[in-house]
C-alpha positions as CSV (number, residue, x, y, z in Angstrom):
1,X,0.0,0.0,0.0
2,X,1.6,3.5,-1.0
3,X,1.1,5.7,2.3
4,X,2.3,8.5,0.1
5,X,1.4,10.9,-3.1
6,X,4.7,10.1,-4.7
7,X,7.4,13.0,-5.3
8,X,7.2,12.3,-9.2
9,X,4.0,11.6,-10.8
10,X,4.3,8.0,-12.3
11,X,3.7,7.4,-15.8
12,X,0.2,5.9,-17.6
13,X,1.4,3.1,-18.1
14,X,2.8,2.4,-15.0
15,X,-0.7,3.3,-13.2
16,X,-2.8,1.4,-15.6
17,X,-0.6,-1.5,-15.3
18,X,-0.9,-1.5,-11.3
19,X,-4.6,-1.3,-11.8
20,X,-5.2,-4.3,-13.9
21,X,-2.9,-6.3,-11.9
22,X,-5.2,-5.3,-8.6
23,X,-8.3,-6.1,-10.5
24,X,-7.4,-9.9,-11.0
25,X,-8.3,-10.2,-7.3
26,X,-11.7,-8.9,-7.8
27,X,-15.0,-11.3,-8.4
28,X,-15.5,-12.2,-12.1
29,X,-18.4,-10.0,-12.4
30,X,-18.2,-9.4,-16.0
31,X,-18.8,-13.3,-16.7
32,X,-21.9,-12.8,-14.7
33,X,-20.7,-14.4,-11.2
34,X,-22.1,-11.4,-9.2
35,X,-25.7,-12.0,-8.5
36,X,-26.3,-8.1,-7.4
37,X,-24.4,-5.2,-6.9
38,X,-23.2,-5.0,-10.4
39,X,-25.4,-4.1,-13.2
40,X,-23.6,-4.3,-16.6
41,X,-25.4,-3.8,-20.4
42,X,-22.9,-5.1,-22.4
43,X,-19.7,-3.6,-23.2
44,X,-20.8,-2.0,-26.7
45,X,-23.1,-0.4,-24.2
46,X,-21.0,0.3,-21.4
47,X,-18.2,2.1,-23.7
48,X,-20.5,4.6,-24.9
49,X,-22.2,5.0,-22.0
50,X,-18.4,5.5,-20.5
51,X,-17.3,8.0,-22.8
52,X,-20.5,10.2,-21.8
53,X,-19.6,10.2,-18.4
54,X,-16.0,11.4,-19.6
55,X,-17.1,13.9,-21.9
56,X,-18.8,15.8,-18.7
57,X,-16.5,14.3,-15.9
58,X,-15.4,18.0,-14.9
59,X,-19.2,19.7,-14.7
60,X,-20.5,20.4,-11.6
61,X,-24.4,20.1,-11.8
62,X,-24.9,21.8,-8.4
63,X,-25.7,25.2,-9.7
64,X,-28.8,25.4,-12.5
65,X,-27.6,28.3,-13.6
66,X,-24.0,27.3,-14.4
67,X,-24.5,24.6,-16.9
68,X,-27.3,24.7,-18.8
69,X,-26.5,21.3,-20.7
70,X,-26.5,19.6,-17.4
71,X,-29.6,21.0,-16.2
72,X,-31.3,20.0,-19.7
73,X,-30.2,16.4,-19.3
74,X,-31.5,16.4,-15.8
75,X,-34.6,17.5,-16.2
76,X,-35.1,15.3,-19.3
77,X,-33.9,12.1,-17.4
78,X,-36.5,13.5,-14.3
79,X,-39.4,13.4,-17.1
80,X,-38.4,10.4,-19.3
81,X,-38.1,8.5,-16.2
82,X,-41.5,9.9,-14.7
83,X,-43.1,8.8,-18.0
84,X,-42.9,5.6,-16.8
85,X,-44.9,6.1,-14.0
86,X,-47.3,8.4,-14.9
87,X,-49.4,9.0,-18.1
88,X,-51.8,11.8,-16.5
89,X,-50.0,14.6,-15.4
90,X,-46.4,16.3,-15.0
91,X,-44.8,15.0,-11.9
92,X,-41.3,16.4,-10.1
93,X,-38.2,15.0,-9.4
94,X,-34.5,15.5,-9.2
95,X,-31.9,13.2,-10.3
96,X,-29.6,11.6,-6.5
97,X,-27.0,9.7,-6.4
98,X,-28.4,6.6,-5.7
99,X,-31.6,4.5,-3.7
100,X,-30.5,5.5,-0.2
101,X,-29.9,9.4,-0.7
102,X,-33.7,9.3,-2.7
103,X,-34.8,7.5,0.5
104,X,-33.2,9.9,2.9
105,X,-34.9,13.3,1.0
106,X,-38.5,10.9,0.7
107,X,-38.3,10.9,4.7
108,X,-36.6,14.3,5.1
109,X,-39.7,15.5,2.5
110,X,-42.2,14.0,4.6
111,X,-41.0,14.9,8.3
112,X,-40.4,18.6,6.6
113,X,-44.5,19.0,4.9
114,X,-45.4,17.2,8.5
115,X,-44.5,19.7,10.6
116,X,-45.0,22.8,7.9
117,X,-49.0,21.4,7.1
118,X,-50.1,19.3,10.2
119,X,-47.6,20.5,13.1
120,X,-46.2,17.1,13.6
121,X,-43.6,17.3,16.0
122,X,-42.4,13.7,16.8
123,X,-43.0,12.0,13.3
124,X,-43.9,8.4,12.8
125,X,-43.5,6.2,10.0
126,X,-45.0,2.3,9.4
127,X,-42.7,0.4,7.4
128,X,-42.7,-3.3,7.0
129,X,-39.7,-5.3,8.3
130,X,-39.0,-6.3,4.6
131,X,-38.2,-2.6,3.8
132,X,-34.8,-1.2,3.1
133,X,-32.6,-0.6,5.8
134,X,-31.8,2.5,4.2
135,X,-35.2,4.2,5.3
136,X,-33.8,3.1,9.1
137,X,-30.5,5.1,8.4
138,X,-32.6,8.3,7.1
139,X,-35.0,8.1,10.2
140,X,-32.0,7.8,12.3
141,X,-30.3,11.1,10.7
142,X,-33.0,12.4,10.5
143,X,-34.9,12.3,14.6
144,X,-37.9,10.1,13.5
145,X,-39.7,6.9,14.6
146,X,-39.7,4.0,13.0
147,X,-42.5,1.4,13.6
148,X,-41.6,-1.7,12.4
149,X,-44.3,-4.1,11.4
150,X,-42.9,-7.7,11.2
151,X,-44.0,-9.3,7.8
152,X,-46.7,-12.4,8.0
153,X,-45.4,-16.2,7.6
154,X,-46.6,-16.1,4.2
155,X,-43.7,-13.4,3.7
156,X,-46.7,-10.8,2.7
157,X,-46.8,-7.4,4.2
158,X,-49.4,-7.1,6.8
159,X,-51.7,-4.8,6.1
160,X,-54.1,-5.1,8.9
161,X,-51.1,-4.2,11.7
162,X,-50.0,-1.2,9.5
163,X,-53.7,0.3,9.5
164,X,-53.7,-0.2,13.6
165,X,-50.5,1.7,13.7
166,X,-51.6,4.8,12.7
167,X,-52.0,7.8,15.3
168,X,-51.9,11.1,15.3
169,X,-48.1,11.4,15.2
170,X,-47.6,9.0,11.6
171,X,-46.4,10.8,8.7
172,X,-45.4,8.3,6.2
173,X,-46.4,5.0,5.0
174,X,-43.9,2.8,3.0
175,X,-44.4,0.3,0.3
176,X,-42.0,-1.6,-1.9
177,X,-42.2,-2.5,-5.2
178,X,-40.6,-5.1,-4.8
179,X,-39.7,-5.8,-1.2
180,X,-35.8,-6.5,-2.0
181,X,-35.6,-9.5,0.3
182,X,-38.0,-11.8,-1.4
183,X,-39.2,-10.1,-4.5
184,X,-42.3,-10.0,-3.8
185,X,-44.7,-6.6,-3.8
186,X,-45.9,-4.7,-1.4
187,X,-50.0,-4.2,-1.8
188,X,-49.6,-0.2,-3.0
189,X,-52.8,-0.3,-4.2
190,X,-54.2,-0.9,-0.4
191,X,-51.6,1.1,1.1
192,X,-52.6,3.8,-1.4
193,X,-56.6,4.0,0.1
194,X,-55.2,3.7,3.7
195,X,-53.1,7.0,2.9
196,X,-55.6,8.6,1.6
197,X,-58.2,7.8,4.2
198,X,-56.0,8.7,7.0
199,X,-54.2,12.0,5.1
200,X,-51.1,10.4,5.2
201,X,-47.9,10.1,3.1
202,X,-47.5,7.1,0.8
203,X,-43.5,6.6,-0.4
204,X,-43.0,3.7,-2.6
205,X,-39.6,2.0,-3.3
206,X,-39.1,1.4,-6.3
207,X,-35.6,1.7,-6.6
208,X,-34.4,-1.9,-7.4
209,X,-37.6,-2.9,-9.5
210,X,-39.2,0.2,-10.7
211,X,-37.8,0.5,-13.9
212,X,-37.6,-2.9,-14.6
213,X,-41.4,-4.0,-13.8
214,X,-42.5,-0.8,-15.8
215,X,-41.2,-2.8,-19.0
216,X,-42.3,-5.9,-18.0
217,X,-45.8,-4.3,-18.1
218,X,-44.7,-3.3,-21.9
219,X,-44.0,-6.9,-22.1
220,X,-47.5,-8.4,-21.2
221,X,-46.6,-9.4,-17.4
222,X,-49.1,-8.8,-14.7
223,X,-48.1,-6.2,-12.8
224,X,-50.3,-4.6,-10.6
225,X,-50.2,-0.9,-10.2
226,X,-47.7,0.7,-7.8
227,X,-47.6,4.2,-8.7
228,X,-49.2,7.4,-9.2
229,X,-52.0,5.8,-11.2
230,X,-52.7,5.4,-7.1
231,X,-53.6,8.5,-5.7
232,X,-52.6,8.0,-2.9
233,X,-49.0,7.4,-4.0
234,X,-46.7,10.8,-3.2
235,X,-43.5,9.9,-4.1
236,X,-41.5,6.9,-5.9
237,X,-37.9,6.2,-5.8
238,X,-36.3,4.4,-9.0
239,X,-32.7,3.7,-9.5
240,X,-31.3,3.9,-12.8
241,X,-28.3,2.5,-11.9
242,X,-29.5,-1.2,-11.3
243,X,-32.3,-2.1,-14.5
244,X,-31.5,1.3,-16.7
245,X,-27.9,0.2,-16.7
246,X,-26.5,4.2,-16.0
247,X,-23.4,4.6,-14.0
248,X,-23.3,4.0,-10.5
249,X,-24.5,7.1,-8.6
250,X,-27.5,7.3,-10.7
251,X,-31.2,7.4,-8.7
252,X,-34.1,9.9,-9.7
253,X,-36.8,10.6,-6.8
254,X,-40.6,11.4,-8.0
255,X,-43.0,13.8,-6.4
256,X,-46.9,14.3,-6.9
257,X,-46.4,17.8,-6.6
258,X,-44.0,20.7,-6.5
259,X,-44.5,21.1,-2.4
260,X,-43.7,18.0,-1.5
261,X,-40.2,18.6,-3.2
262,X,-39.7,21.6,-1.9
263,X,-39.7,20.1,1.7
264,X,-35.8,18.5,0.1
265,X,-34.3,21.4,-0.5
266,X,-31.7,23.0,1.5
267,X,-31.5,26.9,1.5
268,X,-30.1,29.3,3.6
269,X,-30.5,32.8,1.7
270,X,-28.4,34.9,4.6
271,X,-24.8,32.9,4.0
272,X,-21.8,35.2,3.9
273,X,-20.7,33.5,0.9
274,X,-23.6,34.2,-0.9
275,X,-27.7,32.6,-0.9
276,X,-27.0,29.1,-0.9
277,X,-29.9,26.2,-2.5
278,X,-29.2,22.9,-3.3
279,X,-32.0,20.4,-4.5
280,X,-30.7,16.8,-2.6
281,X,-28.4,15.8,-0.5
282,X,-25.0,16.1,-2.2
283,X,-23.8,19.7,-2.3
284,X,-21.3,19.1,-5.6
285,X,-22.9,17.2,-8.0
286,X,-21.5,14.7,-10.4
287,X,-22.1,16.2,-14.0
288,X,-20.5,13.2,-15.5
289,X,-23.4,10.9,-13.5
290,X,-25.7,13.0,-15.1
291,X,-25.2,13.5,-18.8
292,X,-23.9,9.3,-18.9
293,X,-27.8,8.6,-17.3
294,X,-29.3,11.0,-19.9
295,X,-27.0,8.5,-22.7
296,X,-28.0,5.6,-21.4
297,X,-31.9,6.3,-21.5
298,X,-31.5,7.9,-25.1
299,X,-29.3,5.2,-26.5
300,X,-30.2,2.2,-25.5
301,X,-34.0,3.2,-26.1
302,X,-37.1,1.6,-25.3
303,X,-36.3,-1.8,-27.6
304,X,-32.9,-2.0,-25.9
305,X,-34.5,-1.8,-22.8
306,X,-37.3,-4.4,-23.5
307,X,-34.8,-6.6,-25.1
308,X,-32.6,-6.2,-21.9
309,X,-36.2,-7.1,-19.9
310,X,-36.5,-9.9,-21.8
311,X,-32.8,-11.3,-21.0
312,X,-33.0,-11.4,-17.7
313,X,-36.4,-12.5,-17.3
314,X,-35.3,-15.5,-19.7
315,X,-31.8,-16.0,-17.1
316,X,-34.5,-15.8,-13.6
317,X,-36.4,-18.6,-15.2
318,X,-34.0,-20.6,-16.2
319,X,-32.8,-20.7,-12.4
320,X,-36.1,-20.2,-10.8
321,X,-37.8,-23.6,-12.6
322,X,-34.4,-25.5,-11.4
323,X,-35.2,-24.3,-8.0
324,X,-39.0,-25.2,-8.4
325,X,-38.2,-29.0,-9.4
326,X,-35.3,-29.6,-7.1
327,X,-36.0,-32.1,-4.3
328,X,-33.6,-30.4,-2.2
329,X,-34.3,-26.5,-2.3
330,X,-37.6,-24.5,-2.5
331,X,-38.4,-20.6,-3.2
332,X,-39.2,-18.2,-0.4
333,X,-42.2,-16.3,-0.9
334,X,-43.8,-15.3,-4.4
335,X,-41.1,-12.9,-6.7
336,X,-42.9,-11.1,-9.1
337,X,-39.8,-10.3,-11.1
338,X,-35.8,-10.9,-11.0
339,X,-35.1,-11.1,-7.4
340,X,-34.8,-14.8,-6.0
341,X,-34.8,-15.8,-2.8
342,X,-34.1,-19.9,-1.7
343,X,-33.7,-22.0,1.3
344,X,-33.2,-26.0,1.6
345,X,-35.9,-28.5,2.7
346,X,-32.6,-30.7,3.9
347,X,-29.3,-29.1,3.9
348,X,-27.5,-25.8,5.6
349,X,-28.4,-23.3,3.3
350,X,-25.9,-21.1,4.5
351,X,-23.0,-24.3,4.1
352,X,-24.2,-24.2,0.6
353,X,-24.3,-20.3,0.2
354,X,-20.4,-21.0,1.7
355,X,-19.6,-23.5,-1.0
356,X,-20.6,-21.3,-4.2
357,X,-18.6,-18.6,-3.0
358,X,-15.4,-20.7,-2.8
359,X,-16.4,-21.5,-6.6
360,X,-16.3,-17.7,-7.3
361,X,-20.0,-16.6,-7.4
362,X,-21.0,-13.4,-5.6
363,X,-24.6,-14.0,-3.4
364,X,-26.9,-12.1,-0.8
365,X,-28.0,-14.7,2.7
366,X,-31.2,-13.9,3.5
367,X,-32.0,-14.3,7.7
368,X,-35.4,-14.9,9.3
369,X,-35.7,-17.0,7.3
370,X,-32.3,-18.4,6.3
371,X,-31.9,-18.3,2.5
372,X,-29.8,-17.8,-1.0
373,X,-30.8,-14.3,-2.0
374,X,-30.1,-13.6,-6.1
375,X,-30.5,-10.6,-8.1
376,X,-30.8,-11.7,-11.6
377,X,-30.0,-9.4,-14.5
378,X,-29.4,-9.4,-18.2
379,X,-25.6,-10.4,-17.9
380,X,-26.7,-13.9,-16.3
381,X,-28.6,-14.5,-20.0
382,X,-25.2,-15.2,-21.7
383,X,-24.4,-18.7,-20.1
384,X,-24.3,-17.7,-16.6
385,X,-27.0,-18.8,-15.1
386,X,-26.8,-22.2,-16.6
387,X,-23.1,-22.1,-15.3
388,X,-24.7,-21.3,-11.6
389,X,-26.7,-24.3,-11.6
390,X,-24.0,-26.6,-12.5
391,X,-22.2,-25.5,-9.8
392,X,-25.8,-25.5,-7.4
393,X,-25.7,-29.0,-8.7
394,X,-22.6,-29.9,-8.2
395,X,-22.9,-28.1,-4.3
396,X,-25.9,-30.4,-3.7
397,X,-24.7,-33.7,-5.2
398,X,-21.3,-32.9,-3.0
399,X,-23.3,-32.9,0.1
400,X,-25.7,-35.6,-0.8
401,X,-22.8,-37.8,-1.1
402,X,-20.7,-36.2,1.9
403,X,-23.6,-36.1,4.1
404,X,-22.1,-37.8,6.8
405,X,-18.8,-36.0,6.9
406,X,-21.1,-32.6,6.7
407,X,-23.3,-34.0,9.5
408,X,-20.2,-33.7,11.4
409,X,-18.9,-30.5,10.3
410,X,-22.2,-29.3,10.8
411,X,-21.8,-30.5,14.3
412,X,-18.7,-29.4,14.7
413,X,-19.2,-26.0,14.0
414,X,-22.2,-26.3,16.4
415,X,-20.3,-27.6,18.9
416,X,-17.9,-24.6,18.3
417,X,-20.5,-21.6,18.0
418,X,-21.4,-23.3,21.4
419,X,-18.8,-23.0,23.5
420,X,-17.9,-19.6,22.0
421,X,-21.1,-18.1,23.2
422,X,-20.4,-19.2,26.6
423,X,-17.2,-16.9,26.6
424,X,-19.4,-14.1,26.6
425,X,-19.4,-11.1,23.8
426,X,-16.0,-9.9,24.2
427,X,-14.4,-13.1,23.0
428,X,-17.0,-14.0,20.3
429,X,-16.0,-9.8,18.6
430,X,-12.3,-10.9,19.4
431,X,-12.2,-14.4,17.5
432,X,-14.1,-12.7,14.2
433,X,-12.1,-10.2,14.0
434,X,-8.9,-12.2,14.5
435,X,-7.2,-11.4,11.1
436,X,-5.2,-14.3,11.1
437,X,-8.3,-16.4,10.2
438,X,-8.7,-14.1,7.1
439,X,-6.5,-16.8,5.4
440,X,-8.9,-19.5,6.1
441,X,-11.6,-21.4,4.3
442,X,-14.6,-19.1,5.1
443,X,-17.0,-19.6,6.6
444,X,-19.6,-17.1,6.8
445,X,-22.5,-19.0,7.8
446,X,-21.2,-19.1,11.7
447,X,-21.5,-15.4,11.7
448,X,-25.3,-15.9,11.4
449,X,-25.1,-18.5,14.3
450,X,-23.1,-16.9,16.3
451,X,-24.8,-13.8,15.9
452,X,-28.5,-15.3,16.7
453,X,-28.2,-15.0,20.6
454,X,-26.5,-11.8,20.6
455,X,-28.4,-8.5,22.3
456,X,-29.3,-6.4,19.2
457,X,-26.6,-3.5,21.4
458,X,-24.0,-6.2,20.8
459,X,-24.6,-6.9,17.0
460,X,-24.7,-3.5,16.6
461,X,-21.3,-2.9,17.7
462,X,-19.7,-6.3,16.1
463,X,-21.2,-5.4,12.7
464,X,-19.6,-2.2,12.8
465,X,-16.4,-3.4,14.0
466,X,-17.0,-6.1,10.8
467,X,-16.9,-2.7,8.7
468,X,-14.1,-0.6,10.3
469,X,-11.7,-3.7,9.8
470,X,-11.8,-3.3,5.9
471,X,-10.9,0.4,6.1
């Protein structure tokens, strides 16, 4: 690691050398072994959409009035995007730089028109347990309750606790479409009447499936309606990083009307430098991020983006009817699109999550219940998701004909995860982050077991400790 800005600039060469030789270590993502976190069109695609980005990597799309090609391209992505959602009338928007800073201003929106309009001054909002954790970090920034409503067995979002919560302090109701953990949708259509018969705040996050279930509509799938074709819908998050295939840093946040935007805004108009307004979070503003999301809606097009919809809808099935006919796994809940979720009826499913990654696939672990969480995109249509299921296969047939000698393991790491807990939480955070087991076979399915008795004050801190070792 160089500690250092060297004395003497090195050359290209030199640089791009060290940077391909540091990327070898990395996952194989552009074979299609990443199953999220990566969203790749293609590289005739990605080179174009690349040199866009380049070609504005120095503007700064902070200040309307300072580049007018910026704030063009912005407002254009803001209304193609919005087309999508709504055929009546002109909605508002502003591109952000991704799923968690539209969630932050959706909740900084709503606790701002709360207290302006209805004088709330300790703001409430019902999410389910299957919503993004990122709406948990914006309440926690931003002073505000969350009430948590636990999901039913069936994995469905339950409606009657939400409509019990209400009280006089709840701002915001929260639906996903889809709920990221199992795929499956949130009822907006229901949640969109309860708003509206209580005078509340519908959000809905779209952000992983938004722009993706809006052409599966285009391609004859039943999708039933999640946004403001609801009235009671106030504002939708998409990402356009994930299913539009634009840059990372690339999220655009809908409004039903100009107010409810307003609430995002910062402004202070008494600054000795000058009146100061920004419309999100971020105070400088990636021009680059802009004008290569503007590309990549205008080039690819709606038939690229259908065909693209097609693709990985073709790579989800091919994976989701191995699941459905294998003896030894079965799919959690009901996905209405490209996010899987899978447990076993007889094996660890986090042994097996354990053994795909040592054959170089990338995966989510899904808890309560435990599971095999896969986000499924167009890349996987090229080979990869047959290559996955060889390798499931092969995973399964291992322990089928190991069963004994995994019985044991299996024991043995209970055994283990045992007698660790009974040295208390201090040695448990010590032996995890011991970084002379980095070298080691992993094994992340113990973290889930160890962490299962743990006070939530105690996974907290261990989590966060997880985090500050990488840095």
């Amino acid at each position: 690691m160089n500690n250092k800005i060297p004395k003497t600039g090195l050359s290209q060469e030199e640089l791009f050398n060290e940077m391909d030789n540091s990327m070898l270590s990395d996952i194989d993502w552009k074979s299609g072994k990443t199953f999220g976190a990566v969203y790749y069109p293609g590289e005739k695609y990605s080179k174009a959409i690349s040199n866009a980005y380049t070609k504005f990597m120095h503007e700064n799309a902070f200040d309307p009035q300072l580049f007018s090609s910026i704030l063009t391209m912005e407002n254009e992505v803001v209304q193609q995007t919005a087309s999508l959602f709504c055929s009546r009338k002109k909605v508002f928007g502003n591109i952000t730089s991704g799923g968690t800073e539209s969630i932050f201003l959706s909740v900084l929106s709503a606790r701002n028109w709360s207290l302006k309009h209805k004088n709330i001054k300790k703001p409430e909002i019902i999410l389910s347990s299957s919503a993004h954790p990122a709406f948990l970090k914006a309440m926690n920034f931003l002073n505000v309750k969350p009430i948590i409503i636990p999901t039913k067995k069936d994995f469905h979002l339950d409606f009657g606790a939400f409509e019990k919560s209400i009280n006089n302090n709840t701002i915001l109701i929260i639906g996903s479409a889809p709920a990221y953990p199992t795929g499956m949708m949130d009822p907006i259509d229901k949640l969109s009447k309860l708003a509206l018969e209580n005078n509340l705040l519908l959000h809905v996050d779209a952000c992983i499936g938004g722009f993706l279930l809006s052409h599966l509509k285009k391609c004859n799938y039943e999708i039933p309606v999640f946004d403001f074709g609801l009235d009671g819908v106030s504002s939708l998050s998409v990402d356009l990083h994930k299913y539009a295939y634009a840059p990372k840093g690339s999220s655009v946040l809908l409004y039903r009307n100009d107010e409810l935007r307003k609430q995002q805004f910062s402004v202070y108009p008494n600054w000795e430098g000058g009146i100061y307004g920004s419309t999100s979070f971020l105070g400088t503003k990636p021009g680059g991020i802009v004008a290569a999301t503007w590309f990549a809606l205008n080039h690819i097009g709606e038939d690229g983006y259908l065909e693209l919809t097609q693709k990985t809808m073709s790579a989800t099935k091919i994976i989701y009817d191995f699941i459905k006919k294998s003896e030894e796994l079965n799919i959690i809940g009901n996905p209405i699109m490209s996010l899987l979720a899978f447990t076993s009826k007889i094996y660890n499913i986090y042994h097996i999550a354990d053994e795909l990654s040592h054959l170089g696939w990338y995966i989510g672990r899904l808890q309560n219940p435990r599971g095999i969480h896969l986000v499924v995109s167009q890349i996987h249509a090229d080979g990869a998701a047959e290559k996955f299921i060889v390798d499931l296969q092969s995973v399964l047939i291992s322990m089928k004909r190991f069963k004994i000698k995994n019985q044991i393991s299996n024991a043995a790491d209970s055994v283990a995860i045992s007698a660790l807990k009974k040295t208390g939480y201090n040695r448990i955070k010590k032996t995890i982050l011991d970084k002379s087991n980095s070298n080691k076979k992993s094994k992340k399915r113990l973290i889930y077991d160890l962490k299962s008795d743990l006070k939530f004050e105690e996974s907290d801190d261990l989590f966060r400790s997880i985090l500050s070792r990488y840095y």
